[in-house]
C-alpha positions, 0 to 999 in steps of 0.5 A: 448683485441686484441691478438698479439705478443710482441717482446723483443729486448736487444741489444747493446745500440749504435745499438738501431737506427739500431732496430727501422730503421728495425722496421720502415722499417716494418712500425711498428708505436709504440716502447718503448726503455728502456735504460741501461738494466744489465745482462749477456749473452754469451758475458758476464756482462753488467751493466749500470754503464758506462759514455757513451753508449758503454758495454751498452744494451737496450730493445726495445718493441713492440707489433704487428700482427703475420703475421709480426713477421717474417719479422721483426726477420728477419730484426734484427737478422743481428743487434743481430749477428753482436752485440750481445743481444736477441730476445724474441716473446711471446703471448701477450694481447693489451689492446685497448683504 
């Protein structure tokens, strides 16, 4: 097992290019995207009930050293300002095969 951060980004579904070019732009080599996430924030009920992507979220995942969580929080958090959603860094154990 390999220890690292794991970052969790829920933002508005038509910002999730914008996430992954900041994660990139931090060569970060690995994401997952899970789309059409529900909840409720200071901006209120998402669902993911809609036809197109706008009043939806997403979550994006990734898994990297912890000298990197820093620049990369700093990359995303104008997305997150801008268009609402969250970030959350936790301790997190990879699994290496």
């Amino acid at each position: 097992m390999k220890l690292v951060k794991k970052i969790e980004i829920v933002t508005d579904s038509l910002e999730v290019q914008n996430v992954v070019s900041a994660l990139e732009k931090h060569n970060v080599s690995g994401y997952t995207i899970i789309k059409d996430v529900s909840g409720k924030g200071e901006r209120g009920l998402r669902d993911s009930e809609g036809l197109t992507d706008v009043l939806k979220n997403s979550m994006i995942i990734v898994a990297v050293e912890e000298e990197e969580v820093q620049a990369i929080v700093n990359s995303i958090q104008p997305v997150l300002k801008r268009f609402g959603g969250i970030c959350l860094v936790s301790d997190a154990e990879w699994l290496v095969h």
